[in-house]
C-alpha positions as a Python dict, from the first residue, in 0.01 Angstrom:
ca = {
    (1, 'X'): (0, 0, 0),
    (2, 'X'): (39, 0, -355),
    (3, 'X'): (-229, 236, -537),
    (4, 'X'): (-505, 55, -758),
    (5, 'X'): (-479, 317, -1087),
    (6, 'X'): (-768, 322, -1362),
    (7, 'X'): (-600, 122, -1671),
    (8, 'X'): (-726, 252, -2036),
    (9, 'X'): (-988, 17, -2169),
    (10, 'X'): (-770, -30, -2482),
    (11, 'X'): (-1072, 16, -2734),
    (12, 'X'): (-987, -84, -3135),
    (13, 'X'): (-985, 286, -3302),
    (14, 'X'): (-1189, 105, -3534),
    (15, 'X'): (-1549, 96, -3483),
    (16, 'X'): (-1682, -112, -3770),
    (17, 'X'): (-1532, -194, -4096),
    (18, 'X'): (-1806, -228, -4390),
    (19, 'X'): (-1540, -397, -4702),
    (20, 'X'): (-1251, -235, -4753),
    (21, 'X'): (-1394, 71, -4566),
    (22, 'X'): (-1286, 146, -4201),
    (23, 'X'): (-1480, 341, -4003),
    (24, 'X'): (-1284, 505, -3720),
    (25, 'X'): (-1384, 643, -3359),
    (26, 'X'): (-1185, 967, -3427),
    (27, 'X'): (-1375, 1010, -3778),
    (28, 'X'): (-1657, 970, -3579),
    (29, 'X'): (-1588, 1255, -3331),
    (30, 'X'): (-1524, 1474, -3604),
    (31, 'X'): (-1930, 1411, -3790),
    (32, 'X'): (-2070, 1441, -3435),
    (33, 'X'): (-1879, 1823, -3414),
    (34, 'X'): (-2015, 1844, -3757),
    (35, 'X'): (-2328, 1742, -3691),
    (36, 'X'): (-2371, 1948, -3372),
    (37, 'X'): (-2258, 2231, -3518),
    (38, 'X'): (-2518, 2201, -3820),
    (39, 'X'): (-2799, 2120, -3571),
    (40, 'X'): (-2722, 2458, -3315),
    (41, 'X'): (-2632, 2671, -3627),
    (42, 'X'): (-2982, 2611, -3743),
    (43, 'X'): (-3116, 2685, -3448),
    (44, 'X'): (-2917, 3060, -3424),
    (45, 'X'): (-3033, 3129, -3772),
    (46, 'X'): (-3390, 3063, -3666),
    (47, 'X'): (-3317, 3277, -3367),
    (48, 'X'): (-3142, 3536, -3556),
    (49, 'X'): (-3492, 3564, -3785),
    (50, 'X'): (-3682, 3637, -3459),
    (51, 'X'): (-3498, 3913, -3333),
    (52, 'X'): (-3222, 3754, -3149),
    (53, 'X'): (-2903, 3737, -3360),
    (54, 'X'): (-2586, 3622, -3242),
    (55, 'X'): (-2335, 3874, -3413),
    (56, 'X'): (-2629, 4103, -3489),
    (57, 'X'): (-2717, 4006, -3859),
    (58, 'X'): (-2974, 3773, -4015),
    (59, 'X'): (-2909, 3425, -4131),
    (60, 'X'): (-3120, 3140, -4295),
    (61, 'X'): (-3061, 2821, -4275),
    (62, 'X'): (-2910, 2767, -4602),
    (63, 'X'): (-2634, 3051, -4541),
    (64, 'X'): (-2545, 2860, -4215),
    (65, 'X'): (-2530, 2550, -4466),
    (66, 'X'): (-2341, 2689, -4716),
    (67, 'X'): (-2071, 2889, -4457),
    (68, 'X'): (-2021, 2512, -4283),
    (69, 'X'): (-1934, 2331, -4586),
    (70, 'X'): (-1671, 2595, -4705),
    (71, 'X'): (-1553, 2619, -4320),
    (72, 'X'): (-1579, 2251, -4254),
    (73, 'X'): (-1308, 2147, -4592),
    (74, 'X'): (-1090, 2464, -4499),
    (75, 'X'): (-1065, 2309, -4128),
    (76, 'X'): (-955, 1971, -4252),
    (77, 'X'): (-711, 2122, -4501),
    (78, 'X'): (-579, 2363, -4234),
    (79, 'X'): (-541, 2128, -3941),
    (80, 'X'): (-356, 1883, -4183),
    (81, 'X'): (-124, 2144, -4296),
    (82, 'X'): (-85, 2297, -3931),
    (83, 'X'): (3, 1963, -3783),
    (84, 'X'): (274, 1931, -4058),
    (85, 'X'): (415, 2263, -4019),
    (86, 'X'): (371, 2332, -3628),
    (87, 'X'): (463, 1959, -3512),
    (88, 'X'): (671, 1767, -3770),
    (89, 'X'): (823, 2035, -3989),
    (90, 'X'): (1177, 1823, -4053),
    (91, 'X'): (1005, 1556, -4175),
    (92, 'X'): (793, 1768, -4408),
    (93, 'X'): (1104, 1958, -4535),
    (94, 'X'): (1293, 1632, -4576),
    (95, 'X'): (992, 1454, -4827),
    (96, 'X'): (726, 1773, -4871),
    (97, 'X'): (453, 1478, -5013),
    (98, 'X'): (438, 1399, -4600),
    (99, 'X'): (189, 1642, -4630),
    (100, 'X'): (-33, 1394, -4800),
    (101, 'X'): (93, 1092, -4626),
    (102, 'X'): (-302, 1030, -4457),
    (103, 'X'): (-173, 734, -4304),
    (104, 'X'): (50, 874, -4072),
    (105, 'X'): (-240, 1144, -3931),
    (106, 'X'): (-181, 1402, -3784),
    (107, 'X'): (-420, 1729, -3704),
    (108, 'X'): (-380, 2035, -3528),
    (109, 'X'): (-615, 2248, -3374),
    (110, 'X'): (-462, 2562, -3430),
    (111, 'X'): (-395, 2492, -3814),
    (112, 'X'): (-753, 2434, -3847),
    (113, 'X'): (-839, 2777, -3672),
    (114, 'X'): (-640, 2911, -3942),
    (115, 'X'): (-830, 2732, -4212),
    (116, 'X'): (-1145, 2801, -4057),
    (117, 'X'): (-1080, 3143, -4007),
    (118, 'X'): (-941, 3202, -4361),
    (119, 'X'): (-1314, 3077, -4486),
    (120, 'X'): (-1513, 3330, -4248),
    (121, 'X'): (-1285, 3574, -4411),
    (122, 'X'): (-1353, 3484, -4749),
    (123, 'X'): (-1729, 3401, -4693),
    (124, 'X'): (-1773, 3787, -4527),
    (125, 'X'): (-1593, 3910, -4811),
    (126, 'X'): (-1782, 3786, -5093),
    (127, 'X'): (-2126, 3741, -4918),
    (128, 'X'): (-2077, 4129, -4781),
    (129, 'X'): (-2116, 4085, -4399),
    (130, 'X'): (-1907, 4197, -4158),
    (131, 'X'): (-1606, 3939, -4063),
    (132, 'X'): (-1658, 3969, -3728),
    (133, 'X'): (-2008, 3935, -3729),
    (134, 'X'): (-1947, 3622, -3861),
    (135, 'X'): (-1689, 3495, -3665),
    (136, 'X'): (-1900, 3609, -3376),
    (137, 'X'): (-2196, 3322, -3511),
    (138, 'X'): (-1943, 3039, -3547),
    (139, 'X'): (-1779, 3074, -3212),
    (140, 'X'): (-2014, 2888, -3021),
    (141, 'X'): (-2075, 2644, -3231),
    (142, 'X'): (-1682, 2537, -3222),
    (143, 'X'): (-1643, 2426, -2907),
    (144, 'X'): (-1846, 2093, -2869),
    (145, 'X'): (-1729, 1965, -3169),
    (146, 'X'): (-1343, 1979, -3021),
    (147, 'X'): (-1453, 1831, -2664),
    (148, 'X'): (-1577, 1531, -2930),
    (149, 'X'): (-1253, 1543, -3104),
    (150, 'X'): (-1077, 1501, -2741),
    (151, 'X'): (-1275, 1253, -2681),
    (152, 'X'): (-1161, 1049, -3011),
    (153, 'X'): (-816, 1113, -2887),
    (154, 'X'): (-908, 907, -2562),
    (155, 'X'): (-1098, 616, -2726),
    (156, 'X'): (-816, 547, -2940),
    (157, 'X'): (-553, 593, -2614),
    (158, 'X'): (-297, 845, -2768),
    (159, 'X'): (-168, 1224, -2641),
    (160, 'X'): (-205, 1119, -2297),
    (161, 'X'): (-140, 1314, -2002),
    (162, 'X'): (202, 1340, -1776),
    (163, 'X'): (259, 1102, -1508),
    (164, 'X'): (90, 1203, -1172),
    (165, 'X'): (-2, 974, -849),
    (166, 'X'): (-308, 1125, -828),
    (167, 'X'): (-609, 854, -704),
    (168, 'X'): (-779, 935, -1034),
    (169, 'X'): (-458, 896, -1270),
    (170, 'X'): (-502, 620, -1565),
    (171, 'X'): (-216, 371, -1699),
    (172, 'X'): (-235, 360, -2102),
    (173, 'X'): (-54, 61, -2201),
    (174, 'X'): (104, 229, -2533),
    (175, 'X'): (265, 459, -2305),
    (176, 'X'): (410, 274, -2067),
    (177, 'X'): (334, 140, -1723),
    (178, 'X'): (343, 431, -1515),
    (179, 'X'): (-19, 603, -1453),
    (180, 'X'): (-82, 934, -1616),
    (181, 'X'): (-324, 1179, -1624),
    (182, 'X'): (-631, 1129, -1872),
    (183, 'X'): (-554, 1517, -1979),
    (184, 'X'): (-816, 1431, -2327),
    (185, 'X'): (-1068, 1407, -2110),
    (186, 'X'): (-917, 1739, -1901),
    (187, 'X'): (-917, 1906, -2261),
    (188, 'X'): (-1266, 1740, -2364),
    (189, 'X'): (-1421, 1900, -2021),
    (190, 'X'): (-1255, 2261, -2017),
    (191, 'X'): (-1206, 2325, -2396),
    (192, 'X'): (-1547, 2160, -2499),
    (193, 'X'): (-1817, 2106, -2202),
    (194, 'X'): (-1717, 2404, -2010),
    (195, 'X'): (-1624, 2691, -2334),
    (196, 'X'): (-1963, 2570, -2508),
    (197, 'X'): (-2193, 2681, -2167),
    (198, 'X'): (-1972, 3004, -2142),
    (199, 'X'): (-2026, 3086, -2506),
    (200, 'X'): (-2396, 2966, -2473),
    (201, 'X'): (-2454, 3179, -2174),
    (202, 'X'): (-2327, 3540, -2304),
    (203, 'X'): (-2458, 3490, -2652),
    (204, 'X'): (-2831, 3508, -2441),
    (205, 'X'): (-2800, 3854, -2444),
    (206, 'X'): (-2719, 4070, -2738),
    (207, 'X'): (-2328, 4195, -2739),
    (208, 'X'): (-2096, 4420, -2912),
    (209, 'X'): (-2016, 4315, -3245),
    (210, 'X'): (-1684, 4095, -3256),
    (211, 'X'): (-1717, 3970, -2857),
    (212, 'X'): (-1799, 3669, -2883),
    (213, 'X'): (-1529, 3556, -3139),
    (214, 'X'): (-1271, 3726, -2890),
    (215, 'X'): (-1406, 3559, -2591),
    (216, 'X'): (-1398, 3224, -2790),
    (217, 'X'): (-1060, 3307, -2897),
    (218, 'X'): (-921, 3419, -2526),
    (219, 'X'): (-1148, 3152, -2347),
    (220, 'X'): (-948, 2863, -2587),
    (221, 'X'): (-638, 3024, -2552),
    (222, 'X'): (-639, 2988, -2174),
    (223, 'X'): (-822, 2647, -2102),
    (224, 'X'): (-544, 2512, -2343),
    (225, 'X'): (-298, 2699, -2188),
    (226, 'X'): (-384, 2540, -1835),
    (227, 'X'): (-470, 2191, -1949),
    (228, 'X'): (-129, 2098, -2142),
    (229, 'X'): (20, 2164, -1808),
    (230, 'X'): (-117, 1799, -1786),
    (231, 'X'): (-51, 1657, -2101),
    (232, 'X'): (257, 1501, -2217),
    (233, 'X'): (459, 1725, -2463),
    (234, 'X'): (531, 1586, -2801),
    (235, 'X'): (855, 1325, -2797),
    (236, 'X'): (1017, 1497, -3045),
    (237, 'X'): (977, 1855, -2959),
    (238, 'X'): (970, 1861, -2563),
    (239, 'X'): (922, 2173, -2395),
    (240, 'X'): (980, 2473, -2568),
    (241, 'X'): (1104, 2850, -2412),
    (242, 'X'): (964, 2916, -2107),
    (243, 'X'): (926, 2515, -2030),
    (244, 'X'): (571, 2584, -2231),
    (245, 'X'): (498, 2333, -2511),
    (246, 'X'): (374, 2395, -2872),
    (247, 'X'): (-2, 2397, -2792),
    (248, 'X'): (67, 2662, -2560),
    (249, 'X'): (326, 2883, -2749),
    (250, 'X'): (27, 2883, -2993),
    (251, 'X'): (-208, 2926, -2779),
    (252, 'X'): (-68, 3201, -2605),
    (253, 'X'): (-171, 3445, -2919),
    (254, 'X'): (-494, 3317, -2902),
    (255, 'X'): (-546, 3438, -2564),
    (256, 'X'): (-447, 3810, -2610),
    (257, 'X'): (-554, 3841, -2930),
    (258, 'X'): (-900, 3734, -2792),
    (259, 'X'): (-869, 3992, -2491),
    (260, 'X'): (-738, 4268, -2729),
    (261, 'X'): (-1058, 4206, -2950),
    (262, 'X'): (-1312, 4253, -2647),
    (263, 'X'): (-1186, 4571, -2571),
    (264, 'X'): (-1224, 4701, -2895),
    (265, 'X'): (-1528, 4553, -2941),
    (266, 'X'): (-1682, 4710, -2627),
    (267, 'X'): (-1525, 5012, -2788),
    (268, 'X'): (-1748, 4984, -3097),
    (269, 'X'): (-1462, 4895, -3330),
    (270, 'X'): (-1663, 4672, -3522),
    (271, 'X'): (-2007, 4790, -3469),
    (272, 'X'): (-2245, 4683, -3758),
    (273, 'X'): (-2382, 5060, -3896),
    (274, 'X'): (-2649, 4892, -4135),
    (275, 'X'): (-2719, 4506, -4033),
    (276, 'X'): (-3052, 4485, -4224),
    (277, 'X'): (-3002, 4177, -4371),
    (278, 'X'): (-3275, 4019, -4573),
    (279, 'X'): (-3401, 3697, -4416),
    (280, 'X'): (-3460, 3533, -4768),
    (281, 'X'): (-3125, 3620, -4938),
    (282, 'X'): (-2868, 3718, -4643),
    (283, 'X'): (-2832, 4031, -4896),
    (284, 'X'): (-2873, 4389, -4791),
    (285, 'X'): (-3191, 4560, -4827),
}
């Protein structure tokens, strides 16, 4: 008998269009990470001020604000520029001004780790806090806004999954008949859902300055790892050495980088010598 699959709804990746202005499902996904974010950063600041302070210094509110903004632009700049350089470098060094080209999209995860990362860097830096202190705050506020993102990616029916005859495979029409798996919603789970109530659960107790950024960092690293074995590598690039694809070649650092900065965080690599941070001013007393 022949199998009944799941067939992709085909939504329009538009939601609404107010005049000339389109406003997008994936857009969408990306204010709902930004808004979550904003909403549980708040909430660790407020924590933070009672004695409970994810990466063991003091924020207000308006430090959180101020660090998302920065982060948020260096995300969008860095996942543009990633995508371009990590994904469709020949076309970029055949007309550089692809990199503007917003029409063809394009965004990469990883680029925008880079971006994001280079803004904790340069926040720390010139605020005076310790860099992985910081990171350590913004980790789990990352990964809910990337299960959203995944979830764009299924709305508008693109990066889907390798074929499979599983019972619970789906057919996307732009892809072809044959059913595949629905690895955005694999991706949405594991890298969003699942990383956010790991992060959420060991940030409940206090830990060693810099663990939490590596266990986002090695947590990522190998839920990505595992879930493009589902997903359909890119046309034009295929499987890489090792029959691994680009999101896992670069994920792949991610992971041991994220292990090697546990253990030296349980070491005490990074431990904080004078966190009294004024509440009012983020400054040190």
């Amino acid at each position: 008998m022949q199998q009944n699959y799941l067939v992709h709804p085909g939504w329009d990746p538009i939601l609404v269009s107010l005049g000339p202005i389109d406003v997008r499902w994936y857009g969408l996904m990306y204010l709902v990470g930004l808004a979550f974010a904003w909403w549980w950063g708040n909430r660790q600041a407020d924590r933070s001020q009672q004695g409970v302070a994810v990466g063991n210094q003091v924020w207000t509110r308006e430090q959180w604000s101020d660090l998302l903004f920065w982060g948020f632009l260096a995300l969008i700049v860095g996942g543009r520029v990633g995508y371009v350089l990590f994904y469709q470098f020949e076309q970029f060094a055949a007309n550089p001004l692809f990199l503007f080209s917003m029409s063809a999209g394009g965004m990469s995860f990883h680029g925008g780790l880079l971006g994001a990362i280079t803004a904790i860097i340069v926040y720390a830096k010139v605020k005076g806090r310790s860099v992985m202190a910081v990171g350590d705050f913004v980790a789990p506020l990352v990964p809910i806004g990337l299960g959203a993102g995944r979830l764009g990616n299924f709305i508008n029916g693109e990066l889907w999954g390798r074929t499979t005859d599983v019972p619970w495979a789906m057919v996307f029409p732009a892809a072809g008949p044959d059913p595949r798996h629905a690895s955005q919603l694999y991706q949405a789970f594991f890298e969003g859902l699942v990383l956010f109530l790991i992060l959420y659960w060991f940030t409940r107790k206090p830990r060693a300055t810099g663990m939490v950024g590596g266990l986002f960092l090695a947590g990522y690293g190998a839920f990505r790892l595992f879930t493009e074995m589902f997903r359909q590598p890119d046309a034009h690039l295929g499987l890489l050495a090792g029959q691994l694809s680009m999101g896992q070649w670069l994920s792949l650092p991610m992971l041991l980088g994220g292990i090697v900065l546990m253990v030296l965080a349980q070491r005490g690599v990074f431990t904080i010598t004078d966190n009294r941070f004024s509440p009012a001013t983020g400054k040190r007393k």
